[in-house]
C-alpha positions as CSV (number, residue, x, y, z in Angstrom):
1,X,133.1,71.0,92.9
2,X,131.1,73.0,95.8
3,X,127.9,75.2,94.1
4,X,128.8,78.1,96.1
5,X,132.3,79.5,97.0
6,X,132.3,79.5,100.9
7,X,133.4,83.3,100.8
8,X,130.7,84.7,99.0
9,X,128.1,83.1,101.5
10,X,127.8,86.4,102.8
11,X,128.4,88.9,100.1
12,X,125.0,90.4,99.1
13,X,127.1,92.5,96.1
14,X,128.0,89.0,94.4
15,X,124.7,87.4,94.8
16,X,122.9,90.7,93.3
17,X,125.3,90.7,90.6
18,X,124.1,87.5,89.7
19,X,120.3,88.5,89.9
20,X,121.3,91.4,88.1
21,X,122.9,89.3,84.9
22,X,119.6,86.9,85.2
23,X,117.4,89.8,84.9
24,X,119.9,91.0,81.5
25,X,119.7,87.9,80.0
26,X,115.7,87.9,80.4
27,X,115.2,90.8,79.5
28,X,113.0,91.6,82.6
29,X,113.6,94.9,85.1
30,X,116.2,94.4,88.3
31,X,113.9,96.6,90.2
32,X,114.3,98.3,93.6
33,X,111.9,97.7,96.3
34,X,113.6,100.0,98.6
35,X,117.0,101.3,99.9
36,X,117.9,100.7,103.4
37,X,121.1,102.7,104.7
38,X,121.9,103.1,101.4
39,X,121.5,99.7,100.0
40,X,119.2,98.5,97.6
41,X,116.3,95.6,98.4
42,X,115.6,94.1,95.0
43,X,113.1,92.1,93.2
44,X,112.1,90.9,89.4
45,X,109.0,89.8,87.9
46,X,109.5,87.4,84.6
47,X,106.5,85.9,82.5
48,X,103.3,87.6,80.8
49,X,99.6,86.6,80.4
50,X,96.8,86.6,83.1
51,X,97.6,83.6,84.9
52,X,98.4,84.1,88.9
53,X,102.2,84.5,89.9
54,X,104.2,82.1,91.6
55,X,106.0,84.1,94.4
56,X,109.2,83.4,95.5
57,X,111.2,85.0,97.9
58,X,114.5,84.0,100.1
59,X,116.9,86.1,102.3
60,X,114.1,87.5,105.4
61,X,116.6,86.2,107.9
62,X,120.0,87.2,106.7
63,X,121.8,83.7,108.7
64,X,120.4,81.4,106.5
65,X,122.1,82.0,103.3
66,X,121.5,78.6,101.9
67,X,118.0,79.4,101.1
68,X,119.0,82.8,99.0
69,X,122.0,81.3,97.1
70,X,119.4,77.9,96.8
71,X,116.9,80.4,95.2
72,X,119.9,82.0,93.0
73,X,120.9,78.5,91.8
74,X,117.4,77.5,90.9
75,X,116.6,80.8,88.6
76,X,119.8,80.1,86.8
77,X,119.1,76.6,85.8
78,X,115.0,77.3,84.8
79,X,115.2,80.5,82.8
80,X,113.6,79.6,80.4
81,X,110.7,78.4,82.4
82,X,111.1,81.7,84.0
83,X,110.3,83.3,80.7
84,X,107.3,80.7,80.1
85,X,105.2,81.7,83.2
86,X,105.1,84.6,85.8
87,X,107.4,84.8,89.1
88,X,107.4,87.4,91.4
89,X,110.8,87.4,92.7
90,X,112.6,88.6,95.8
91,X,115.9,87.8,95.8
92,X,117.5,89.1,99.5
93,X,114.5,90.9,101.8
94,X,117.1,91.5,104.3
95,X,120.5,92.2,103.1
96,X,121.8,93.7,106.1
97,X,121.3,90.6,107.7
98,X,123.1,89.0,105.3
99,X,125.9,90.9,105.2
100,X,126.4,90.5,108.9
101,X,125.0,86.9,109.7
102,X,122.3,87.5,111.4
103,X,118.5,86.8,111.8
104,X,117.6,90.2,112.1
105,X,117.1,93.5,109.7
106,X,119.4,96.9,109.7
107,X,117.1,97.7,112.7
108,X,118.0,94.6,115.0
109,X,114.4,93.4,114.2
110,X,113.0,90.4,113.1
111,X,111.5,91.0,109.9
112,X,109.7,87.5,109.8
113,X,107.9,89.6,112.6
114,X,106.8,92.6,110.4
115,X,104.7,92.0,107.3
116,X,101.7,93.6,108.7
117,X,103.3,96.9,109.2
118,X,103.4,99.6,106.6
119,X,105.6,101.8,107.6
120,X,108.2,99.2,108.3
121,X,111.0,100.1,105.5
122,X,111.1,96.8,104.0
123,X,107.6,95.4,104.6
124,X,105.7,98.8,104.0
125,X,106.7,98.9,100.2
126,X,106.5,95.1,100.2
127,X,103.0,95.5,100.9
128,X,102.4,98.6,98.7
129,X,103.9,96.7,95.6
130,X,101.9,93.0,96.9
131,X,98.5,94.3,97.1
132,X,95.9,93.9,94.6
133,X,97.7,91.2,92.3
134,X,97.1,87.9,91.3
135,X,99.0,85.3,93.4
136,X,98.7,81.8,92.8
137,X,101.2,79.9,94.9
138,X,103.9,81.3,97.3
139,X,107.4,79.8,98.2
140,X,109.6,81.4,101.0
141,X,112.4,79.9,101.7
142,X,114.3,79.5,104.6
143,X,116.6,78.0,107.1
144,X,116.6,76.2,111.1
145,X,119.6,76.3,113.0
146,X,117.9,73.7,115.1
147,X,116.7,71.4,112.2
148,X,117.5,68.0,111.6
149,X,116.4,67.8,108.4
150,X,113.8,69.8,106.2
151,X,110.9,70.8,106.9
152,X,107.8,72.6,105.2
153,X,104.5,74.8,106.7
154,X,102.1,74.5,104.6
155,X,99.1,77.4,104.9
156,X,96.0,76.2,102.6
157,X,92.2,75.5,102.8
158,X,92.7,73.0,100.1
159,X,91.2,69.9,101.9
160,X,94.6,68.1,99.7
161,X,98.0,69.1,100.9
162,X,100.5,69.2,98.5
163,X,103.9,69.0,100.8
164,X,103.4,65.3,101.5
165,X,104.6,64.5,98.2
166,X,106.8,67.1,97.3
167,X,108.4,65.7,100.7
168,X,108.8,62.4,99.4
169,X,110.7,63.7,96.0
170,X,113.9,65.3,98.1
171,X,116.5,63.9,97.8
172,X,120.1,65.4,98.9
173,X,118.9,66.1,102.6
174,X,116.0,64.1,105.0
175,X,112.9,65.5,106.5
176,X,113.6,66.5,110.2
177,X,112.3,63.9,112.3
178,X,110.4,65.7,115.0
179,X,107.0,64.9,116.0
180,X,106.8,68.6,117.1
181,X,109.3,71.8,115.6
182,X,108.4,74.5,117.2
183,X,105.6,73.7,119.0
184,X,103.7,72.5,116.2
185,X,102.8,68.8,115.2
186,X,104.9,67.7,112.6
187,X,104.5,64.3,110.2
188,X,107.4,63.8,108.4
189,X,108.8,67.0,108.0
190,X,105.1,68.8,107.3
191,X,103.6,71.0,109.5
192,X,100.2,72.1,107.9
193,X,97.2,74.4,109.2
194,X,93.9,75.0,107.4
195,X,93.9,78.8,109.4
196,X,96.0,81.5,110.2
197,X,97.2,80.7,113.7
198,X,96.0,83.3,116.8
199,X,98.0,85.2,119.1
200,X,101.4,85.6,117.1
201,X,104.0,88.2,118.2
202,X,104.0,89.5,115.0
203,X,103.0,88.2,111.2
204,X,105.6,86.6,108.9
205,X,105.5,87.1,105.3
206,X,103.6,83.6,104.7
207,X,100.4,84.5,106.8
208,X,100.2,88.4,104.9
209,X,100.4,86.6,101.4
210,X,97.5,83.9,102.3
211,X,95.4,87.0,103.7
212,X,96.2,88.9,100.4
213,X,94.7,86.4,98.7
214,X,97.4,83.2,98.2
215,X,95.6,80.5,98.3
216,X,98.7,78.1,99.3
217,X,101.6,79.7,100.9
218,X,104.9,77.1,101.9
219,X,108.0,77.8,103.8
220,X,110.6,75.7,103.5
221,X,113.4,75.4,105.8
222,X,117.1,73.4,105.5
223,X,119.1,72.2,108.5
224,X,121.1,75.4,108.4
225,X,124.1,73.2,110.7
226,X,124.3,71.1,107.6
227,X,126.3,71.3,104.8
228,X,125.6,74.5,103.0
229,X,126.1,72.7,99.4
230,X,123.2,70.6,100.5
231,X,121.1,72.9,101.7
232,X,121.6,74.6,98.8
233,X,120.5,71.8,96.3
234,X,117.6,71.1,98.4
235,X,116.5,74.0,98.1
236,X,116.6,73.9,94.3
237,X,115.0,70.3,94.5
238,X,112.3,72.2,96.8
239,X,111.1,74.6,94.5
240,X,111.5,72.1,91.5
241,X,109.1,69.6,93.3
242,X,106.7,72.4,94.3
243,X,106.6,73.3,90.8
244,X,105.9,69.4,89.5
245,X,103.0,69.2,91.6
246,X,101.5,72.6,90.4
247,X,102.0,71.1,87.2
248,X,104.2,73.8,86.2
249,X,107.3,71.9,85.5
């Protein structure tokens, strides 16, 4: 039986309305980040205690719907470890894009391009509502049109990189093969830097959380040509072998 009916890929209403009956059942806010154009940008924070969150986030670039309904899929099958520690949530970022299949925001901008501006509708509160907490690891999750199997970027100055192994425990789809994805060396499907690369057009959501103070940030990408059941699992596998080598699971 697929995981996700092919005609909802697309429908932001459907997926929110399954964020929004998560949130119900644990007893957490559905809170609004924003509204764009008169829709609603969404996010939920689950957990208590001091410890630092564990950021998630799916949905920047609205084409690569495996990675949102992947991060759907995962919440509903750990909620109680959802209740057990703290998880910043962001379900869609971009729901225009989703809506429409396509990479960029309501504006025709890529918002992977953004997250340094403030008065950017989406990043600005993003920032606003980011700054100042806690942040232990962050996951954002997306999708290649020109990958040929997953890949991860890690961004740490832990001399140990975690993605090797978490690598190694996937299981549904391969780790692209490329020596290089986009431009940078790759060793079975990790690409990992020790510093915030120079001369970017712009700075994606992974960089801003390491310089607000994430000390590991990972953004995972599925073959987005592949089968979107797949990608969706691996997604779930993803984050589920992330949290196993946090020791978390």
């Amino acid at each position: 039986m697929p995981l996700l009916p092919l005609h909802q890929a697309h429908d932001y209403r459907a997926l929110m309305a399954r964020w929004r009956g998560l949130a119900g059942r644990l007893k957490v806010k559905f809170q609004t980040l924003t509204e764009v154009q008169g829709v609603k940008v969404h996010w939920l924070e689950t957990g208590h205690g001091d410890e630092p969150v564990i950021y998630l986030s799916s949905g920047v670039h609205g084409d690569e719907v495996g990675a949102a309904w992947g991060l759907l899929l995962w919440a509903e099958e750990n909620e109680a470890l959802l209740l057990k520690h703290r998880f910043l949530i962001f379900p869609c970022l971009n729901p225009f894009g989703l809506m429409l299949n396509t990479r960029a925001d309501h504006h025709g901008q890529d918002l992977n391009r953004r997250f340094h501006i403030e008065d950017d509708d989406i990043c600005g509160p993003w920032r606003r509502l980011m700054v100042g907490r806690s942040l232990g690891i962050g996951l954002c999750l997306h999708e290649d049109y020109d990958g040929q199997g997953c890949y991860v970027y890690e961004l740490s100055h832990h001399r140990q990189a975690l993605s090797q192994d978490i690598m190694a425990n996937l299981r549904t789809l391969p780790p692209d093969p490329r020596k290089s994805i986009d431009g940078s060396r790759a060793v079975l499907g990790v690409i990992r830097r020790k510093k915030v690369p120079l001369r970017l057009p712009g700075l994606p959501e992974a960089i801003v959380l390491h310089q607000l103070g994430c000390e590991t940030t990972l953004t995972f990408e599925t073959p987005s040509e592949f089968s979107l059941d797949d990608r969706v699992q691996a997604q779930v596998e993803f984050v589920n072998a992330v949290l196993s080598a946090a020791q978390i699971l």
